[in-house]
Structures are given as C-alpha cells and as structure tokens.
C-alpha positions as CSV (number, residue, x, y, z in Angstrom):
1,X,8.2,2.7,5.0
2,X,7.3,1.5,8.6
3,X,5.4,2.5,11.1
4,X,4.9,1.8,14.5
5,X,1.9,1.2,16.6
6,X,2.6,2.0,19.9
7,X,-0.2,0.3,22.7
8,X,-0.1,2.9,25.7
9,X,-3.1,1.9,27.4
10,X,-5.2,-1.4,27.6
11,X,-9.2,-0.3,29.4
12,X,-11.6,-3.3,29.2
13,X,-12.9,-2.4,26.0
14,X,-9.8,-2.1,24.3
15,X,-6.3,-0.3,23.7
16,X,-5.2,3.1,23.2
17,X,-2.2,3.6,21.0
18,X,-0.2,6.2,19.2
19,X,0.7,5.5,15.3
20,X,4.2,6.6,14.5
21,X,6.2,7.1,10.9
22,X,9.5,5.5,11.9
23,X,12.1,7.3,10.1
24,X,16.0,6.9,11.4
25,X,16.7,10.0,8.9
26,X,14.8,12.5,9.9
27,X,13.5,11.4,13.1
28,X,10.3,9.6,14.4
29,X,7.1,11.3,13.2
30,X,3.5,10.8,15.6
31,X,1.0,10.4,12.9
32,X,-2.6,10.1,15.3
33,X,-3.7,8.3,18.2
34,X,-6.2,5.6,17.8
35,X,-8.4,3.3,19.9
36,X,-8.3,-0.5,18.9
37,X,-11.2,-2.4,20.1
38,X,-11.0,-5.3,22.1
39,X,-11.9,-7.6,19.4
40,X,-9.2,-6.1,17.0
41,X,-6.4,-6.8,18.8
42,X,-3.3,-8.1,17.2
43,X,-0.1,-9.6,18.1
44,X,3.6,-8.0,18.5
45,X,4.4,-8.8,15.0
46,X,5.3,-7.0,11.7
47,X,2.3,-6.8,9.4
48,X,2.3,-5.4,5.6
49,X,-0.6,-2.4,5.7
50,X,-2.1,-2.1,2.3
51,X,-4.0,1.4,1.9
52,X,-7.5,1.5,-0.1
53,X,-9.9,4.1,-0.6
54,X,-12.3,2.0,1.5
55,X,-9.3,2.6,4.6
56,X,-6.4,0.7,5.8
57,X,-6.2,-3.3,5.8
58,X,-3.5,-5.5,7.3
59,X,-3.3,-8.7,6.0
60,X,-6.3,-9.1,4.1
61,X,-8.6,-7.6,6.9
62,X,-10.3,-4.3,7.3
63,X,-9.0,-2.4,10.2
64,X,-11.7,-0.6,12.9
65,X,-9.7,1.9,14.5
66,X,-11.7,4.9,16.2
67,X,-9.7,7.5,15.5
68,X,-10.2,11.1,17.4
69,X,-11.9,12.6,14.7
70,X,-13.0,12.4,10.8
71,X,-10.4,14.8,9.7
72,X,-7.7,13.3,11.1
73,X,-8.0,9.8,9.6
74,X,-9.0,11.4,6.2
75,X,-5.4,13.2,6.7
76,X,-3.6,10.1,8.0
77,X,-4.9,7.9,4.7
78,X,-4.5,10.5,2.6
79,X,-0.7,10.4,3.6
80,X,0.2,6.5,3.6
81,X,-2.2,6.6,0.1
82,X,0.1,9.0,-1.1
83,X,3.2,6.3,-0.1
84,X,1.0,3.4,-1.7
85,X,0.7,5.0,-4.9
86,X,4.5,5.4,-5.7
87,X,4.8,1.7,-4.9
88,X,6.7,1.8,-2.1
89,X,5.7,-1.2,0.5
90,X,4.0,0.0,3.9
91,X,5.0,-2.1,7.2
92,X,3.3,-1.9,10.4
93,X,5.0,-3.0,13.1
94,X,2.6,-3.3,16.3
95,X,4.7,-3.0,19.5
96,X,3.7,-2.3,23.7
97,X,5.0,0.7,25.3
C-alpha cells in the first residue's frame, strides 16, 4: 500500500499536509489532514510506515502529527492497523504540493 503525504502549507511553526491512500484502481482516497511540526520535518523520500498500537513510526521513529481531532487519528490507525495486520507492507511517500 502507499500513501502519500502531501505538504500544502509551510507557517513558521511547521507544515500543513493532507495524507492520501494512493490507489491507481480505485482512485486516490484523502485519509486526514495533519500538522507536522517544525522539528519533524522529513525529506521528499519514500519511507516504510510501520503501524503500532502506540501510533504510527517511520523508520524506527515515533511520528508527532497533530491531527484535527482524537477521533480521527483513532479512525486513520485503525485503518492502516487493519493493512498491517494482513502483512501487507505500508509506504509513505512524502511529497510538496
């Protein structure tokens, strides 16, 4: 599966970006926005996501998002959790609009 991270907006603080399921099947899916603090930012590379039940870590590291709200993020994890579980691999793929 990949998914794309879309950076819309870049503020002082950090970046604003929209999460996407990338599917050339069935069409593109937008999944949340999220805000990425400053100190979280990545590069314009391909990362493998690994979904826990302590959230979502690329490469080893915990991920900070904010997301717009509890329910949400619970939905999104639930989801790529889901994906985890029947072993299929989980890209990320972290672009600029």
């Amino acid at each position: 599966m990949l998914l794309t991270l879309i950076k819309t907006r870049e503020t002082r603080y950090g970046i604003h970006a929209v999460l996407i399921e990338t599917n050339h099947i069935f069409g593109d899916k937008k999944l949340s926005e999220v805000y990425i603090p400053r100190e979280e930012n990545m590069l314009n590379l391909i990362y493998r996501l690994d979904v826990y039940k302590s959230g979502l870590w690329i490469q080893g590291r915990k991920i900070d998002w904010l997301w717009p709200n509890r329910k949400q993020r619970r939905q999104v994890e639930t989801y790529l959790r889901g994906i985890s579980v029947s072993r299929e691999e989980i890209r990320i793929d972290i672009t600029e609009m």
